[in-house]
C-alpha positions in Angstrom: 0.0 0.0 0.0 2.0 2.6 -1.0 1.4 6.9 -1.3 -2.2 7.2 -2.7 -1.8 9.9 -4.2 0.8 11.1 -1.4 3.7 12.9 -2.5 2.2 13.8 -5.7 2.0 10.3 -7.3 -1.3 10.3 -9.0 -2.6 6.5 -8.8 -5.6 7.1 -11.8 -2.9 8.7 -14.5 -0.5 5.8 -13.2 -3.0 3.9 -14.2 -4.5 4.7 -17.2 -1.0 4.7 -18.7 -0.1 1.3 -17.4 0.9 -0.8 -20.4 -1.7 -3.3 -21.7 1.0 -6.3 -20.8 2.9 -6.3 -17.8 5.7 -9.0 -17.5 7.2 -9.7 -13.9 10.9 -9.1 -13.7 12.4 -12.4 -11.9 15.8 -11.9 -12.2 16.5 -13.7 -15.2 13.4 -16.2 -14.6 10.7 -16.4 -17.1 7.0 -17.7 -16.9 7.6 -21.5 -17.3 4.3 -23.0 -16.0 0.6 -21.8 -16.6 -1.0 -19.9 -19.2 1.1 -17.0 -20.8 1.0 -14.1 -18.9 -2.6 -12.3 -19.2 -4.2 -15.9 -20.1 -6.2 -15.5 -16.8 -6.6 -18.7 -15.2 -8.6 -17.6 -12.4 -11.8 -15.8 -11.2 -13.0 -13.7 -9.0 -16.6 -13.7 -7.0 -18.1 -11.3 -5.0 -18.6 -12.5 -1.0 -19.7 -9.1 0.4 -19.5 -5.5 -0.2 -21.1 -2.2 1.6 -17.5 -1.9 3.7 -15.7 1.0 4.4 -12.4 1.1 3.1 -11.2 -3.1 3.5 -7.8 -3.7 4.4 -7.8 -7.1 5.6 -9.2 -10.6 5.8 -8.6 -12.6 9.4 -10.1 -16.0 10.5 -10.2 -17.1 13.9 -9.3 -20.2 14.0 -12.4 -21.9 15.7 -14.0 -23.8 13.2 -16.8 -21.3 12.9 -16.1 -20.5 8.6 -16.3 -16.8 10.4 -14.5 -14.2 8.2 -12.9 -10.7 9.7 -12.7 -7.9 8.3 -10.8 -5.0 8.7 -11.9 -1.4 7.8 -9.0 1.0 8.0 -11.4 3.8 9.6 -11.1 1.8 12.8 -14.3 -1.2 12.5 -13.8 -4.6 12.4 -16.9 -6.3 10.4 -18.0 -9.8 10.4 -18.8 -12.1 7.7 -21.1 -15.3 8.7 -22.7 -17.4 6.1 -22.4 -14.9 3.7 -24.0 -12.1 5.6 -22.2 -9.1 6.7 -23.1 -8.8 10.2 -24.9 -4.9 11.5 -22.8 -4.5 14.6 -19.1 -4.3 14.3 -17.3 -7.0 16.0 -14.6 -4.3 17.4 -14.9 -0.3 16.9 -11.8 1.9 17.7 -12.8 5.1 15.8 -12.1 6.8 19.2 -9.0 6.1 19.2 -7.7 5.3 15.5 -5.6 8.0 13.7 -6.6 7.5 9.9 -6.3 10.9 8.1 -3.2 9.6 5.8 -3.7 6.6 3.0 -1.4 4.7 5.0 -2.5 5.4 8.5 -5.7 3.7 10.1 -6.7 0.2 11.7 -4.1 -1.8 9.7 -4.3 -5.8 11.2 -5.5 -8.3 13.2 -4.5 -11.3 14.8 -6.1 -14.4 17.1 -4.4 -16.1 19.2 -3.5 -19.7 18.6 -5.5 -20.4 21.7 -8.3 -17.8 20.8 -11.3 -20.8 21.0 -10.4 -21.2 25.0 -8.9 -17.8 25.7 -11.1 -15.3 23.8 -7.8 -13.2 23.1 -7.1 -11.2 19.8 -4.4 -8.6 18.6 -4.7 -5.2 16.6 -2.2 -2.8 14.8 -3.0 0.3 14.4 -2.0 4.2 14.0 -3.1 6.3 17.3 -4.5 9.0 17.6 -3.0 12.1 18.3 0.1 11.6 16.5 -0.1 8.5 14.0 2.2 6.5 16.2 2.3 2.3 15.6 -0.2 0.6 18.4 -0.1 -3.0 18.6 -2.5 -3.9 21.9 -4.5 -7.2 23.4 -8.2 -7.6 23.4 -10.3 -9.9 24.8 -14.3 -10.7 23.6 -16.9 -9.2 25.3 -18.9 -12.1 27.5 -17.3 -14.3 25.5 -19.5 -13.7 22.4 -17.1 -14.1 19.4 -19.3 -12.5 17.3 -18.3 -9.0 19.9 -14.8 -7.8 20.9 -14.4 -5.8 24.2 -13.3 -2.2 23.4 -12.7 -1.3 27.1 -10.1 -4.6 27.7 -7.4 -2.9 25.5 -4.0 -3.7 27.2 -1.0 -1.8 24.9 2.0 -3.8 24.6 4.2 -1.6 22.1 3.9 2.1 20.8 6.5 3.3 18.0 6.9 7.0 17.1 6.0 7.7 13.4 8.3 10.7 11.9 5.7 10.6 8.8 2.7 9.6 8.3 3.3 7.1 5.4 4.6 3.4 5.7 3.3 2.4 8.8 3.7 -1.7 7.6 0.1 -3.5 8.9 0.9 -7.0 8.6 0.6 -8.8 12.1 0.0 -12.5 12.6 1.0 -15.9 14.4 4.2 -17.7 12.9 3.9 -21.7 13.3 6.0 -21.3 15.8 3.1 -19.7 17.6 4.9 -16.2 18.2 3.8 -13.1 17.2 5.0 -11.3 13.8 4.6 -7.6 13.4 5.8 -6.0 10.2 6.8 -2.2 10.1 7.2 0.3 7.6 10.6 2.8 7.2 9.3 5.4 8.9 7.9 7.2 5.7 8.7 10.4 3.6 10.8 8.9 0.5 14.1 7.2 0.7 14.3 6.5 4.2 15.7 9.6 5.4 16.9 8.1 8.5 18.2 5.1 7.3 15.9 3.2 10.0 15.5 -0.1 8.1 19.2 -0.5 8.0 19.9 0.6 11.7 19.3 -2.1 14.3 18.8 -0.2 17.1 15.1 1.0 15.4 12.2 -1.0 15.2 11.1 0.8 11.8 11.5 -1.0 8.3 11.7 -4.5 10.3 9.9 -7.8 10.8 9.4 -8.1 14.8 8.6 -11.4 16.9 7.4 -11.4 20.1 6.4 -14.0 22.4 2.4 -12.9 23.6 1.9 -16.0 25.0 1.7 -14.8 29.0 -0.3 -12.6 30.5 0.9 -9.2 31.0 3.8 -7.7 28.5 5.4 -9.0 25.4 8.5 -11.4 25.6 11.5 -11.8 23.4 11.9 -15.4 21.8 15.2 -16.3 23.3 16.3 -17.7 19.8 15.5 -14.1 18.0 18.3 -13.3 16.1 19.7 -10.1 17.8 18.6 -11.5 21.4 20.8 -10.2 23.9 22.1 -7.5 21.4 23.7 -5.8 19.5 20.1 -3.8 18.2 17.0 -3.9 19.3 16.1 -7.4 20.4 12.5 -7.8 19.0 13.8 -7.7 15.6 13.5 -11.2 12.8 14.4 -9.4 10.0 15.4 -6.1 8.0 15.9 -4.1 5.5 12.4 -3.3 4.6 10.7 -0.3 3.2 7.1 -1.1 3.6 6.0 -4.6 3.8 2.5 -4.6 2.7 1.2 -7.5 3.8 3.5 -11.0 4.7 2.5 -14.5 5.3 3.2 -18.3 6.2 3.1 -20.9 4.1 0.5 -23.6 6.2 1.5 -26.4 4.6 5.7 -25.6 4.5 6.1 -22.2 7.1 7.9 -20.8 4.7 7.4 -16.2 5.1 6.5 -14.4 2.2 7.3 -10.5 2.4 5.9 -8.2 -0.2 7.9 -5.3 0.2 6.3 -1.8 -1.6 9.0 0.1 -3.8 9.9 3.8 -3.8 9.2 5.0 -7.4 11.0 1.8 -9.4 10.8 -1.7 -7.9 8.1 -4.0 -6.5 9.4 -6.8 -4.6 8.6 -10.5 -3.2 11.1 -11.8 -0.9 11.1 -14.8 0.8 12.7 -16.2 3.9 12.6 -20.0 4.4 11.0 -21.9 7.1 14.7 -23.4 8.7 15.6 -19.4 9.1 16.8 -18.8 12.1 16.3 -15.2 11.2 18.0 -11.9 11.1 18.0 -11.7 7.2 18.9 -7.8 5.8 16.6 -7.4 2.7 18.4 -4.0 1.5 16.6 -1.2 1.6 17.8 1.8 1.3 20.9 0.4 -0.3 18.9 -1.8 -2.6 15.6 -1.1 -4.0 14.7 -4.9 -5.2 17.9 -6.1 -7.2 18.6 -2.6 -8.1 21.1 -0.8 -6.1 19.2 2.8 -5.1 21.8 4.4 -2.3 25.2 4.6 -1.0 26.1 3.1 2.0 26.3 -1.2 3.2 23.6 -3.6 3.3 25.4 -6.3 5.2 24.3 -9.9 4.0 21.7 -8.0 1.7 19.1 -10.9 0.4 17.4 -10.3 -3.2 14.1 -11.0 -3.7 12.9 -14.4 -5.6 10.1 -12.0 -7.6 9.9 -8.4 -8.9 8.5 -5.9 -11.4 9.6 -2.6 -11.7 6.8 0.6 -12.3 7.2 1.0 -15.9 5.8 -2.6 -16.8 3.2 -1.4 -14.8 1.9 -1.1 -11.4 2.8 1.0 -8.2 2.6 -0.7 -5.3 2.6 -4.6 -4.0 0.2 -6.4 -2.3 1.1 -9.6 -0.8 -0.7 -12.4 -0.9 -0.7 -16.0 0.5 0.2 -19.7 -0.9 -2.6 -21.2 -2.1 -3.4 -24.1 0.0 -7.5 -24.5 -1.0 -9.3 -27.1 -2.5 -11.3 -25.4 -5.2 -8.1 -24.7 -7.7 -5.4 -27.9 -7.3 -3.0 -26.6 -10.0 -2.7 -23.8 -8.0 -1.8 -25.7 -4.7 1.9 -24.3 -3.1 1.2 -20.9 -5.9 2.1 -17.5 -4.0 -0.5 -15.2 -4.7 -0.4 -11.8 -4.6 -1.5 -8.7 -7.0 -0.9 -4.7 -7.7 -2.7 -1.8 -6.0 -3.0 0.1 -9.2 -3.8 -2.1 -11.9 -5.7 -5.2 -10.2 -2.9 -7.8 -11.9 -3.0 -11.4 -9.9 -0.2 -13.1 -10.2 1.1 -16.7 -9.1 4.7 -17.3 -8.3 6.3 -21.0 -7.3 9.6 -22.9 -7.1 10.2 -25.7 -9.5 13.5 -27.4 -10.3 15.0 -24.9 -8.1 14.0 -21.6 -9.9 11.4 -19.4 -9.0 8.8 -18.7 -11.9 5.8 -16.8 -12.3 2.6 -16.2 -14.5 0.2 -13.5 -14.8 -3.3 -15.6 -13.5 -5.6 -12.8 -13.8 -6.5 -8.7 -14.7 -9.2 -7.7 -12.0 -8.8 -4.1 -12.2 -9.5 -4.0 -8.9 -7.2 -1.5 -6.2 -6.2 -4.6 -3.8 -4.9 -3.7 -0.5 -4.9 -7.5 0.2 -5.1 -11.0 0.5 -6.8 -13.2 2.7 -7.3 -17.0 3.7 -9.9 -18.6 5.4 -9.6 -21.8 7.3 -9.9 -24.1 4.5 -7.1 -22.1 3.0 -9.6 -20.6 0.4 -7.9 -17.4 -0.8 -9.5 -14.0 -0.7 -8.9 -10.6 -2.5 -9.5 -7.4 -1.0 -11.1 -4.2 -2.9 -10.2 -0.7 -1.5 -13.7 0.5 -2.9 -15.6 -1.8 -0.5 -16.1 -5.4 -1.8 -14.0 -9.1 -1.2 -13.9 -11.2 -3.6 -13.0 -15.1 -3.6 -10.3 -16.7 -5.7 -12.2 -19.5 -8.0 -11.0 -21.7 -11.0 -11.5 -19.3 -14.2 -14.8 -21.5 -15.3 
């Protein structure tokens, strides 16, 4: 998710002059499996719309087929048997900073233990300043239809110097702690250098251990535990990761990490990481070398396209992991804000390859999975849309 129109970037003329094909960069790979690129090879139906500006998709974890959603205003809606519930499950309006694109109710998480322990997480930009809030809730009575406002508990703030990249992503690993994925610090080029400096939790991938009552822990096998840097940190190097995700059949982390004016990237961190991976930025936008200065141990992404093929800004997606498309099973899926493009990216005989599956023109600001690993896509203007075989 990426300056809408901040800064002067004007997302309808980007848009309209988008080219008619867009082929992903890969670093040398080419589309070797699928159709050829804009061949769409799947569709898209409608599940609900009426929301106010979608940003995410969450399930529980119960066994309920409940759906989440998250409106950036501050709401979180449910979805039940197709019906959009009238009362919010969770309303933070009061306290939810979202005058900036980027700023607003941004994710949600349940805890691994969420059918016995009623307990669910938030990220979010507060109010008065736009700093980063991740906090604990609880449901109200026990209804999981109803969250309790009042049982906030904060666990982290983070000053925001701007009021862009803000991250959002923020779920459970396998390994059952807590991921929470934050942007540079905003403005344009990372004028502080925080994804590169360890001793700042902005432009970084942190893991915490929420599995006690009271405040966050840190993992004792995190990567910088005991120092040097901030301790919380997995991983680094990142501009604005707009939206990251596990593998449930492999744990391996997709990052989709939103360019500055030039590269959109996927990067990819395998499940046996024991973490502390430096994905470049500000020394490296994608593959492409965009300031002076050292990236120690800089890891290139496995997928990118740069902004004149088209496109502005990444949305990440999940692996597909559903019953409904089975030549899509172990596909990473993830799309463009700008132009709606869908498209599939897997490993096979040791080289990442990708296909264009599908031309929505919808503005995605994400993907979601429910818990039959059925694959959602997320439209700014108010709808979700499921992920079916073309026919």
């Amino acid at each position: 998710m990426e300056e809408w129109p901040m800064g002067g970037f004007d997302v309808g003329a980007y848009v309209r002059s988008a080219v008619a094909v867009l082929l992903l960069v890969l670093l040398g790979c080419s589309p070797a499996w699928g159709p050829a690129p804009g061949e769409a090879r799947i569709g898209l139906v409608k599940v609900v719309d009426g929301l106010e500006q979608p940003l995410y998709i969450a399930h529980a974890g119960d066994g309920s087929g409940r759906l989440y959603i998250v409106e950036q205003p501050g709401r979180v809606r449910v979805l039940e048997e197709g019906s959009l519930l009238p009362e919010p499950f969770l309303d933070l309006t009061d306290r939810v900073l979202s005058r900036g694109d980027e700023q607003g109710l941004l994710g949600l998480a349940f805890a691994p233990d969420f059918p016995e322990s009623g307990v669910f997480y938030v990220h979010y930009t507060g109010r008065p300043d736009g700093r980063t809030v991740l906090a604990r809730y609880r449901l109200q009575d026990g209804n999981p239809r109803r969250g309790d406002a009042g049982s906030e508990e904060v666990l982290l703030t983070v000053e925001q110097p701007y009021a862009n990249h803000n991250g959002g992503a923020l779920l459970f690993g396998p390994d059952g702690y807590l991921y929470l994925a934050l942007g540079d610090g905003g403005s344009a080029g990372d004028p502080g250098n925080h994804a590169q400096d360890l001793g700042s939790l902005l432009g970084k991938i942190l893991r915490l251990d929420v599995s006690q009552p009271g405040p966050y822990r840190i993992p004792p096998d995190n990567p910088f535990a005991g120092g040097p840097g901030r301790e919380e940190i997995w991983a680094y190097g990142l501009r604005n990761p707009w939206r990251i995700s596990f593998d449930r059949a492999t744990g391996d982390l997709y990052i989709a990490d939103v360019g500055q004016n030039t590269v959109e990237e996927v990067n990819f961190q395998p499940a046996d990481s024991p973490g502390g991976e430096n994905y470049g930025w500000r020394v490296w936008e994608g593959s492409r070398r965009f300031a002076q200065g050292e990236a120690p141990g800089a890891v290139f992404p496995v997928a990118e396209y740069t902004h004149a093929e088209g496109g502005c800004s990444i949305t990440g997606g999940y692996v597909y992991r559903g019953e409904a498309i089975p030549e899509l099973t172990g596909t990473y899926l993830y799309g463009d804000y700008c132009t709606g493009y869908i498209w599939g990216l897997r490993k096979q005989d040791g080289q990442w390859e990708t296909a264009r599956l599908l031309d929505s023109e919808l503005n995605i600001t994400s993907f979601g999975e429910d818990e039959a690993g059925e694959v959602y896509v997320v439209h700014r203007r108010g709808a979700v849309y499921r992920i079916v075989a073309a026919d």
